[in-house]
C-alpha positions as CSV (number, residue, x, y, z in Angstrom):
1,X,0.0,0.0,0.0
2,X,1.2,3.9,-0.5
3,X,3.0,5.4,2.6
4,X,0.6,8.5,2.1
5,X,-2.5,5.7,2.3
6,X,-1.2,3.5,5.3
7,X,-0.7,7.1,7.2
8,X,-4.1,8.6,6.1
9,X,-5.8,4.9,7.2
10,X,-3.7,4.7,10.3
11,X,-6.0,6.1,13.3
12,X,-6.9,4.0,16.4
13,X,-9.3,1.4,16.0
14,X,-11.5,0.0,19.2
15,X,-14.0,-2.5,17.6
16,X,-13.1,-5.5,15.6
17,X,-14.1,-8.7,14.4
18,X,-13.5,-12.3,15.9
19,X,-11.4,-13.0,12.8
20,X,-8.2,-14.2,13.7
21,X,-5.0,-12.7,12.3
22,X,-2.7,-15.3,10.1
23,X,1.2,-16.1,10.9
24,X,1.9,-14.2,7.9
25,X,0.0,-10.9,9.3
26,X,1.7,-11.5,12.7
27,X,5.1,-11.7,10.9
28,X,4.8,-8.7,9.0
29,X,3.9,-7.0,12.3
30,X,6.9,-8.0,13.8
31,X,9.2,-7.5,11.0
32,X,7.8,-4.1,11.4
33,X,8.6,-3.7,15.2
34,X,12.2,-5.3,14.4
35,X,13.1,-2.2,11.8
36,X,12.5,0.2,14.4
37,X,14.6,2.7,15.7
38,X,15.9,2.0,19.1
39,X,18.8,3.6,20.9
40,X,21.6,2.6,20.2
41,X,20.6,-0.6,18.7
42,X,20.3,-2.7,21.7
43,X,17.2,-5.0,20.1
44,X,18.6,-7.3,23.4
45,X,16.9,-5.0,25.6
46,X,13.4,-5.2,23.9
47,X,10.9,-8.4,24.2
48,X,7.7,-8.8,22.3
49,X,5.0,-11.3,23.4
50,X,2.2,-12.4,20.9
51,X,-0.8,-13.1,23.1
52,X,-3.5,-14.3,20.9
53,X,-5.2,-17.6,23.3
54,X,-8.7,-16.4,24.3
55,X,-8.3,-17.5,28.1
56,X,-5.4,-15.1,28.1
57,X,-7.3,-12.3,26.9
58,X,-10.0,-12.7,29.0
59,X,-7.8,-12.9,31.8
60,X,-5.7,-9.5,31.5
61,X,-8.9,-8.1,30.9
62,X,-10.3,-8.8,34.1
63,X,-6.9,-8.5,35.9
64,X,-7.5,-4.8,34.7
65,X,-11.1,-4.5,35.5
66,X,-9.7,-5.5,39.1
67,X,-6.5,-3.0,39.2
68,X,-8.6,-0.1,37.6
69,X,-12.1,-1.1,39.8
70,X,-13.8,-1.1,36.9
71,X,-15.9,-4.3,36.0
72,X,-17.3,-2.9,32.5
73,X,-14.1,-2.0,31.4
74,X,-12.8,-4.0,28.0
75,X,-8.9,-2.5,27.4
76,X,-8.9,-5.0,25.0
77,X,-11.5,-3.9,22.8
78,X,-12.6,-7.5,21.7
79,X,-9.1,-7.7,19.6
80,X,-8.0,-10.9,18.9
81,X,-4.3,-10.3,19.4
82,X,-2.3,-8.0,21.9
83,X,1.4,-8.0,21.1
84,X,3.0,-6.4,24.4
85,X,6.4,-4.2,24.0
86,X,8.6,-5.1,26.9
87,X,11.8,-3.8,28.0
88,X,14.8,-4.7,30.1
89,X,14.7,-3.1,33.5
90,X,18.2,-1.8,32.7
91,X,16.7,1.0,30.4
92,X,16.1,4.3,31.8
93,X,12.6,5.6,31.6
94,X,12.8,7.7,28.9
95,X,14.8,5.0,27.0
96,X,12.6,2.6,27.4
97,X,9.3,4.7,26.1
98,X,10.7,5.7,23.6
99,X,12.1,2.4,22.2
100,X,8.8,1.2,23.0
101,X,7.1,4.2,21.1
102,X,9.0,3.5,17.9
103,X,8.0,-0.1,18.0
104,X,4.7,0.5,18.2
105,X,3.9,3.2,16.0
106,X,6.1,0.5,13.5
107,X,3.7,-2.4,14.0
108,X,0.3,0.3,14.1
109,X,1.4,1.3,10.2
110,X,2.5,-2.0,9.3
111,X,-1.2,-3.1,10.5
112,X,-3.0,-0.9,8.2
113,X,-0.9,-2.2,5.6
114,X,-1.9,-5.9,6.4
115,X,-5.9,-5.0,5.9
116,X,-5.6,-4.5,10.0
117,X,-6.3,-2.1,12.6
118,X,-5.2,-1.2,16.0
119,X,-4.8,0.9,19.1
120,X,-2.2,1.7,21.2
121,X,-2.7,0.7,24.7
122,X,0.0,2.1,26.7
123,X,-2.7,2.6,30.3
124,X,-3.1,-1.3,30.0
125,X,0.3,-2.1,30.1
126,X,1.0,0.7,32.9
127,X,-2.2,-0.6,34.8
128,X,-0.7,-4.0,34.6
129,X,3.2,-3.6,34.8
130,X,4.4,-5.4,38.0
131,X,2.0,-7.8,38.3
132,X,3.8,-11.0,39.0
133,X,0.5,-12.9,36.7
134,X,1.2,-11.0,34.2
135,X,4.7,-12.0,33.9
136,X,3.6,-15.1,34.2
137,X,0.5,-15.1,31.8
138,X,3.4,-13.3,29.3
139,X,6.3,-15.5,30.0
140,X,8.4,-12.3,30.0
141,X,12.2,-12.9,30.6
142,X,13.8,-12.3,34.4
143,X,14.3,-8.7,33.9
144,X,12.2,-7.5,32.1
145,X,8.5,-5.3,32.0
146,X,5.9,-4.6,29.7
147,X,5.5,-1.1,28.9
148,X,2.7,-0.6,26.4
149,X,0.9,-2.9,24.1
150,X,-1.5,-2.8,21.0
151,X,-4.8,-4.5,20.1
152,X,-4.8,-5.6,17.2
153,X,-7.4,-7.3,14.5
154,X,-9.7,-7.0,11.5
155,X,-12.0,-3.6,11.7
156,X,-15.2,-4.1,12.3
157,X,-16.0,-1.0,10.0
158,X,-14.1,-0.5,7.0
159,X,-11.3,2.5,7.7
160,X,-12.1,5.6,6.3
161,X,-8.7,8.2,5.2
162,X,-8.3,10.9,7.1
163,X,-7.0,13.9,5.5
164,X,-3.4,14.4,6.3
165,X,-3.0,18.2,7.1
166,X,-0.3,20.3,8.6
167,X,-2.7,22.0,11.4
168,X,-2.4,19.8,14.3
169,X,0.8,19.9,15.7
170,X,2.1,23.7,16.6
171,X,4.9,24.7,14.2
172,X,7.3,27.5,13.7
173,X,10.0,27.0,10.9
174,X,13.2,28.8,11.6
């Protein structure tokens, strides 16, 4: 797909169907996050977990219900795939977002590309981080922490283009 398409389709998505995503749209999504820029270059310090099983799901979601006290809450928006960012706890903060950041927004556009859709949830993983379960539930390596996530599955309404404009963002050229 055009760059100028991917970015004008790329916009997050909180409804999708039960479809599930193939290996090769999974691949492509982390072929993405592997061509991101990190500092440095130290891929070591990153970890990506898959988590597509429907038990698993269902679980973080209500491990986040609990944490957040809020029973109707669905982080997950009914995706059928979550692919959590982690990082090693050597990273400073501001390393480790913005490694994370970079992955993400990767894997978001190479989504739209794939026919897919997403949204970044970085308060799931925040609202989560710690949680010995979740380490467990992710088998995430000794030393390491999720910090931010993204649902990820077939729209459940077609994506419409947004107009890509210059007005958003304040600018001054110098």
């Amino acid at each position: 797909m055009e760059f100028t398409k991917v970015l004008s389709l790329r916009q997050s998505n909180r409804a999708f169907t039960d479809d599930p995503l193939t290996e090769a749209q999974i691949d492509a999504l982390l072929a993405a996050a592997n061509a991101a820029p990190t500092c440095m270059g130290r891929f070591e310090r990153l970890h990506l977990t898959v988590v597509q099983d429907k038990a698993v799901l269902d679980e973080l979601n209500a491990m986040f219900q609990k944490t957040v006290g809020d029973p109707a809450a669905c982080p997950t928006y009914g995706a059928p795939a979550l692919i959590f960012v982690s990082n090693s706890l050597e990273d400073e903060e501001i390393i480790y977002g913005a490694n994370a950041s970079c992955v993400m927004e990767n894997m978001l556009l190479a989504a739209v590309d794939q026919g897919l859709a997403g949204v970044y949830l970085f308060g799931v993983s925040q609202a989560l981080q710690g949680q010995e379960r979740v380490a467990q539930l992710l088998q995430l390596p000794e030393g390491f922490r999720t910090v931010s996530a993204i649902a990820v599955g077939h729209p459940a309404q077609p994506l419409e283009p947004r107009p890509l404009t210059l007005d958003k963002i304040a600018t001054n050229r110098v």
